[in-house]
C-alpha positions in Angstrom: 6.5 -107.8 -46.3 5.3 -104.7 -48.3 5.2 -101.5 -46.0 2.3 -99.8 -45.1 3.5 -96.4 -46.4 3.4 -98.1 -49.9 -0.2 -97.9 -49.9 -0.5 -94.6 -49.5 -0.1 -91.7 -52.2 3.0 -89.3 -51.6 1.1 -86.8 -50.0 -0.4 -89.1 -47.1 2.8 -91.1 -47.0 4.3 -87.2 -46.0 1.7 -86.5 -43.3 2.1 -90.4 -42.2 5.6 -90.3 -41.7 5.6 -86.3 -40.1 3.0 -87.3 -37.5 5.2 -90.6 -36.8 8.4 -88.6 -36.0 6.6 -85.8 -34.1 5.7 -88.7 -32.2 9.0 -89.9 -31.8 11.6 -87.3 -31.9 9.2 -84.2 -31.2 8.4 -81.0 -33.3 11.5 -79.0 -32.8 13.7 -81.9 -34.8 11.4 -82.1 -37.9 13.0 -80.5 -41.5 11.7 -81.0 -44.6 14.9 -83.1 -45.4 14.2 -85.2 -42.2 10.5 -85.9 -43.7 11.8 -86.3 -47.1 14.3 -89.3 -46.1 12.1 -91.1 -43.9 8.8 -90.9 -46.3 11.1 -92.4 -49.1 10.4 -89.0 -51.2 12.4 -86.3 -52.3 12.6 -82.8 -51.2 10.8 -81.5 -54.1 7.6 -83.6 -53.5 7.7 -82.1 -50.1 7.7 -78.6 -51.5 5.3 -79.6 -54.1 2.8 -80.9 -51.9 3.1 -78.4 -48.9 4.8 -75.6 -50.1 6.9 -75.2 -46.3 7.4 -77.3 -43.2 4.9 -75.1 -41.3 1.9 -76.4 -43.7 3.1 -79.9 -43.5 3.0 -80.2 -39.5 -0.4 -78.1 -40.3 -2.0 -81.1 -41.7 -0.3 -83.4 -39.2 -2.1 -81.5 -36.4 -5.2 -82.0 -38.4 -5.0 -85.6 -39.0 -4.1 -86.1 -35.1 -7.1 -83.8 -34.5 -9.5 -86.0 -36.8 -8.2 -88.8 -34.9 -9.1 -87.2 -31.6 -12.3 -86.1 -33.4 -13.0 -89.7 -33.9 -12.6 -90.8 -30.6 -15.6 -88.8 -29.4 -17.3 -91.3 -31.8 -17.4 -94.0 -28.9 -20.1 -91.6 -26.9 -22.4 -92.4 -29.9 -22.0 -96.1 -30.1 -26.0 -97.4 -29.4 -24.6 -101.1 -29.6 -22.8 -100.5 -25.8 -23.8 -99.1 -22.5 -23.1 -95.6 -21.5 -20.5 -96.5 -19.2 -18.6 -98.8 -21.8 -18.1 -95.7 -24.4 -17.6 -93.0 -22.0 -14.7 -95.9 -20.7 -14.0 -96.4 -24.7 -13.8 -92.8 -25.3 -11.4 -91.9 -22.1 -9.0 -94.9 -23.0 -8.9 -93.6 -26.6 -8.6 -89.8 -25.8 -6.1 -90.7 -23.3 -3.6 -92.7 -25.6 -4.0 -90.6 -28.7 -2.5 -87.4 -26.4 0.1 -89.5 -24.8 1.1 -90.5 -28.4 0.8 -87.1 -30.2 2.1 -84.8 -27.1 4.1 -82.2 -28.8 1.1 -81.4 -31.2 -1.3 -80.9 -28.4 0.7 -78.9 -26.4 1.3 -76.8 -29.4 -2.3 -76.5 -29.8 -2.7 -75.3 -26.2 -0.2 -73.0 -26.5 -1.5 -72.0 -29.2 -4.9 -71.5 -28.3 -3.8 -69.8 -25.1 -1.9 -66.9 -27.0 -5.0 -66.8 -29.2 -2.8 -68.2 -32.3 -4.9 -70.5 -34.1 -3.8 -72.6 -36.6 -6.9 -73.5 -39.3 -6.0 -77.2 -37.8 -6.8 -75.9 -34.2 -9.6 -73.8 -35.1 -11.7 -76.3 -36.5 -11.1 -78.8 -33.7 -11.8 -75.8 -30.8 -14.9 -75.4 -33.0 -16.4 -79.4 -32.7 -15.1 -79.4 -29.3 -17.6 -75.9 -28.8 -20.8 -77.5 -30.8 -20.3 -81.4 -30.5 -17.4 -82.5 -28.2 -18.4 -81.3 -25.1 -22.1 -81.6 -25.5 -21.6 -85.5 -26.0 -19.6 -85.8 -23.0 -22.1 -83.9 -20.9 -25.4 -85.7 -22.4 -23.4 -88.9 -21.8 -22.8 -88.2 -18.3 -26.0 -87.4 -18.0 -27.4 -90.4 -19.1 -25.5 -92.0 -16.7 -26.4 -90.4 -14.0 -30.1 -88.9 -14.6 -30.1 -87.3 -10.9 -27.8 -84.7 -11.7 -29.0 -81.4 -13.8 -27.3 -79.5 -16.3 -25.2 -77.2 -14.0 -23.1 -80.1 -12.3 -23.4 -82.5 -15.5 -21.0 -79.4 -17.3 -18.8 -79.0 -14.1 -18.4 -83.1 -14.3 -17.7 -83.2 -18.0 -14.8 -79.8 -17.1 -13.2 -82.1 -14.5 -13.4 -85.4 -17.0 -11.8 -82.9 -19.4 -9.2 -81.2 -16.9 -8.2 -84.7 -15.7 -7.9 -86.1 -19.2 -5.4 -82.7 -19.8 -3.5 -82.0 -16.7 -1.1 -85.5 -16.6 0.0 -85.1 -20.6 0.4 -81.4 -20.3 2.5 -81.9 -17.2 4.8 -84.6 -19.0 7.9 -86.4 -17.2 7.4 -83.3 -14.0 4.6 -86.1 -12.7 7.1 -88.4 -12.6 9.3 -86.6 -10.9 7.0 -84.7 -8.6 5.1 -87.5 -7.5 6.5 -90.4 -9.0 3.8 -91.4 -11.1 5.0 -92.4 -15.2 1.8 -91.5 -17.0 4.5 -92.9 -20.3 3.5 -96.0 -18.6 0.3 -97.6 -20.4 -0.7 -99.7 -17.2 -0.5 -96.6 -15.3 -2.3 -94.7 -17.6 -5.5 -97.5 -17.5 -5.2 -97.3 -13.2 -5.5 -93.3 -14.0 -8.1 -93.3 -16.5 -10.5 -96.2 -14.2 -10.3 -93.7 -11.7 -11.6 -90.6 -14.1 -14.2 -92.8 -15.2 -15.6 -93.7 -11.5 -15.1 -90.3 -11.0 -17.5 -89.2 -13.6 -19.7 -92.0 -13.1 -20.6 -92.1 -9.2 -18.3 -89.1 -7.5 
């Protein structure tokens, strides 16, 4: 069976294969030798296409980011109810973050110590004019009784609650026992955000 890197042109297959081992091993293991050897390229096509190891995770944060980007798509979907894409949306959010955590956290760091990458800036920028705003019209579609003050302070706790288990890692589980690794556990976590949002 052909793999699926082989459809992809060196360049993508580099950003493929860097976003798959920051998954698994993390960003402090990745060289550009590393990259190389899994992406079935040679150093030089690295260099070529890059120019450092900085600029390649660069574009991985920005394909995780486009990802993430696309998730806030559900909230659009006209074809569903307002509950089913706002449950669409969290589900999607949740596991992208869960997969990707060592790039987000980077990003938060990041954007704490007022460090932006381009890859962070554009994403704080849809989350500023799109992002947000679709969660918050969403919500209030949802629930009409509820004006714009308290619909923004729902969307920051769908948002903080979405954040707070990923950024806090394997210390959940051993604070409170809780393994948000755990996709079940993650679904019971992200029902609850949703009924939250919904009805609280």
């Amino acid at each position: 069976m052909e793999s699926p890197l082989n459809c992809l042109t060196t360049k993508e297959k580099i950003i493929k294969t860097t976003m798959t081992m920051i998954a698994e091993e993390g960003l402090q293991s990745i060289t550009i030798r590393k990259i190389a050897a899994k992406a079935g390229v040679n150093v030089a096509a690295v260099n070529y296409h890059f120019g450092s190891k900085n600029a390649v995770i660069n574009e991985s944060l920005s394909a995780v980011t486009d990802l993430l980007k696309d998730a806030f798509q559900n909230l659009r979907d006209d074809n569903r109810d307002d509950i089913t894409n706002l449950s669409m949306f969290i589900n999607e959010y949740t596991d992208i973050m869960f997969q990707y955590p060592d790039i987000l956290i980077n990003m938060i760091n990041h954007v704490i110590h007022n460090q932006l990458l381009d890859g962070h800036v554009e994403y704080i920028m849809f989350l500023k004019t799109e992002g947000i705003e679709l969660i918050k019209l969403t919500l209030g579609r949802i629930r009409p009784d509820q004006d714009d003050h308290h619909l923004y302070i729902k969307t920051l706790h769908l948002v903080s609650g979405l954040s707070y288990p990923f950024l806090m890692g394997k210390q959940i589980k051993e604070v409170m026992g809780v393994d948000f690794l755990n996709h079940e556990i993650r679904q019971v976590h992200t029902r609850m955000l949703l009924d939250s949002a919904c009805r609280g």
